[in-house]
C-alpha positions, -999 to +999 in steps of 0.1 A: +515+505-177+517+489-143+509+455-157+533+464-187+565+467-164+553+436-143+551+416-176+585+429-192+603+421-159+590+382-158+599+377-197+634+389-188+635+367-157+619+334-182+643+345-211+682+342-216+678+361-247+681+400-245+656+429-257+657+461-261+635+468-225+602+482-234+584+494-265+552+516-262+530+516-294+505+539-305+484+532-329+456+557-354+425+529-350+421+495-359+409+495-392+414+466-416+449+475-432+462+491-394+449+452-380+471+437-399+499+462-393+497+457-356+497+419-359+530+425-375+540+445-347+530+417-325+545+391-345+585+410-345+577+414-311+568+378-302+595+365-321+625+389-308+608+382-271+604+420-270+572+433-245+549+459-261+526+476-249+499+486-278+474+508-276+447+526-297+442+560-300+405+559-317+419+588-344+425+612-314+448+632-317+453+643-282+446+610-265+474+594-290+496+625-278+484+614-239+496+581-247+530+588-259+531+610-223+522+578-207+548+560-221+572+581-214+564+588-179+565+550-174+603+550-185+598+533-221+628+523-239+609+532-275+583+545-287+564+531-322+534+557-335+512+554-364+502+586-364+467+603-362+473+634-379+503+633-395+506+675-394+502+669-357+533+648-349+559+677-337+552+676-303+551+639-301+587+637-315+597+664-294+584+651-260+604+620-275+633+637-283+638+657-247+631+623-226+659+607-249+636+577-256+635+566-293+603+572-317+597+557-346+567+566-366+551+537-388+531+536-423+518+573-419+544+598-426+552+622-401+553+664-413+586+664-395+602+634-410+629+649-419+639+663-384+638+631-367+671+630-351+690+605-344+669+583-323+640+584-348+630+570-379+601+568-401+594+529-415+568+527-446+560+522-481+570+553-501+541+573-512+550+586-541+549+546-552+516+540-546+495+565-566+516+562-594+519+528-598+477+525-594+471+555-618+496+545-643+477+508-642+446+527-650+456+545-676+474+516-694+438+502-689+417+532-707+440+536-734+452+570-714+419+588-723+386+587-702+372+603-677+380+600-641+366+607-608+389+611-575+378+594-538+407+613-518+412+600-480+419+621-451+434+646-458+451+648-425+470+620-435+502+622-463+493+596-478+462+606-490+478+642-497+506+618-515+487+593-537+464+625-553+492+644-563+508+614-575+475+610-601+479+645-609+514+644-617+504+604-643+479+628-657+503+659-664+525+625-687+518+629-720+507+591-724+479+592-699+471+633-706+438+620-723+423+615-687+399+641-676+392+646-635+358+652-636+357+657-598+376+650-566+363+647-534+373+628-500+356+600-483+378+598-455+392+559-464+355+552-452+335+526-474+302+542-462+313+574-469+325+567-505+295+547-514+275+580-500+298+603-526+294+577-556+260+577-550+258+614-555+283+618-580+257+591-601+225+611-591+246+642-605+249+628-636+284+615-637+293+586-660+333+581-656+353+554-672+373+553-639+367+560-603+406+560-589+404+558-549+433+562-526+425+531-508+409+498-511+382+508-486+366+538-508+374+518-537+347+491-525+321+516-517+322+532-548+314+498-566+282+492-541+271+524-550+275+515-590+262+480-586+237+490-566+231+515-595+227+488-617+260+496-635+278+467-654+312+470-637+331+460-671+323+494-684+339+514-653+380+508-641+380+510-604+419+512-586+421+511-549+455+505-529+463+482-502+453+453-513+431+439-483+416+407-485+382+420-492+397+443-518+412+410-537+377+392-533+362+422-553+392+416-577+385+380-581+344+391-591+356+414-617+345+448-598+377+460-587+406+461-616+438+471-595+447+478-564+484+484-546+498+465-523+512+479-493+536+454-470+512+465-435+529+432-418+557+439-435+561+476-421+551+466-385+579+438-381+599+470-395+592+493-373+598+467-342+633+462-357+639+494-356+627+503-323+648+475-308+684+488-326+672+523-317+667+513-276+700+497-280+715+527-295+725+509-326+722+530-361+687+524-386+681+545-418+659+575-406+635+565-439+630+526-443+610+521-472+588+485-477+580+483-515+548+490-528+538+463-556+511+464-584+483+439-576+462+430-611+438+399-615+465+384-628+489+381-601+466+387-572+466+350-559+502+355-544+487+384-525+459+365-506+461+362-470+490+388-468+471+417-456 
């Protein structure tokens, strides 16, 4: 942090432009999608000549929670989280909230989003969006009647709590009531792990005319697993959500037949925006949604190279 403070005071010496001081991000890991998210982070930053200080918390919760306590003690002006454990966030708003610094929790929604304050706000792409609009697609797709297995994520993430109920709730409609869960399992947004559960849900006997994943990631291993099976991938839907590059490549063979996309650069040059206002006790939303948007084969070439 050190170096951080050295840094931020020779950008404001070579700048005539003002920041917001300095902004302390935290993020889950540094997976494919959350890549791209910090890049954005990096980006807003760059641009706004605002210093950052990023770091990773390797899915820890308590070294993401030391982190924020590092930032703090080194007299941040705002603090940016993508959260760990999104049941585990309390504590990290509070020690926010009592130091008077600003949080503002990106892409994974926090359980006390709703008792930010006013120097906190949550910047994402609204759940309830991103299930629906995948399982809706795949319904349109079976005629809304087929069997259907589930690949749920974490499950200490909302998201992955959000985008299964929001199949649940497509299937409760009377137009897609014809689909039949045949099971539901997590895989943790792990492509190994979901290639490991397809493969067992094939050995068990299982023969769905959908596997609906709550992310890209799963989505892929479950079609190794088929193909590897031997399955002809026209006779299974597969739905993921992100829509990461490799995601659209498997799109563009004819294995994956929709995905969502979810703004990740887009919510990272959000989230530095609304640090900055925050720091310079300006007013932002307390929810900033980034749209989700239906990605099929035949609109997915506006989506490549975006996340």
């Amino acid at each position: 942090m050190k170096k951080l403070l050295a840094a931020a005071a020779f950008a404001a010496l070579m700048s005539t432009s003002a920041h917001a001081g300095d902004i302390g991000v935290s993020m889950a890991n540094s997976d494919t999608f959350l890549t791209v998210l910090r890049k954005g982070i990096e980006k807003a930053a760059a641009d706004a000549n605002q210093p950052v200080q990023i770091e990773i918390a390797d899915d820890d919760v308590q070294k993401q929670l030391s982190q924020i306590q590092n930032f703090i003690a080194a007299k941040a002006d705002a603090i940016i989280v993508n959260a760990v454990d999104t049941s585990a966030t309390a504590p990290m708003t509070k020690l926010a909230n009592d130091a008077g610094i600003p949080i503002v929790y990106v892409n994974r929604q926090p359980i006390d989003v709703d008792a930010l304050g006013d120097k906190g706000a949550f910047v994402a792409s609204n759940e309830v969006d991103s299930g629906t609009l995948e399982t809706k697609e795949v319904c349109r797709l079976l005629g809304g009647k087929g069997d259907i297995l589930i690949m749920v994520g974490d499950l200490a993430n909302q998201a992955a709590v959000q985008r299964t109920k929001d199949i649940h709730d497509v299937i409760a409609t009377p137009e897609c009531s014809g689909l039949k869960v045949l099971d539901e399992q997590t895989a943790v947004w792990d492509p190994v792990k979901a290639q490991d559960l397809m493969t067992n849900w094939i050995a068990a006997g299982h023969k769905p005319a959908a596997v609906i994943a709550n992310n890209d990631n799963m989505a892929i291993g479950a079609i190794n697993a088929m193909k590897s099976a031997g399955w002809d991938m026209k006779d299974v839907v597969v739905g993921g959500v992100d829509a990461t590059q490799e995601a659209l490549a498997y799109m563009k063979a004819g294995d994956l037949d929709v995905t969502v996309f979810q703004d990740a650069f887009g919510q990272g040059s959000g989230a530095v925006d609304a640090a900055i206002k925050l720091a310079k006790g300006e007013k932002v939303e307390s929810k900033v949604w980034i749209p989700f948007q239906l990605v099929t084969p035949e609109n997915m070439d506006k989506y490549v190279d975006k996340n």
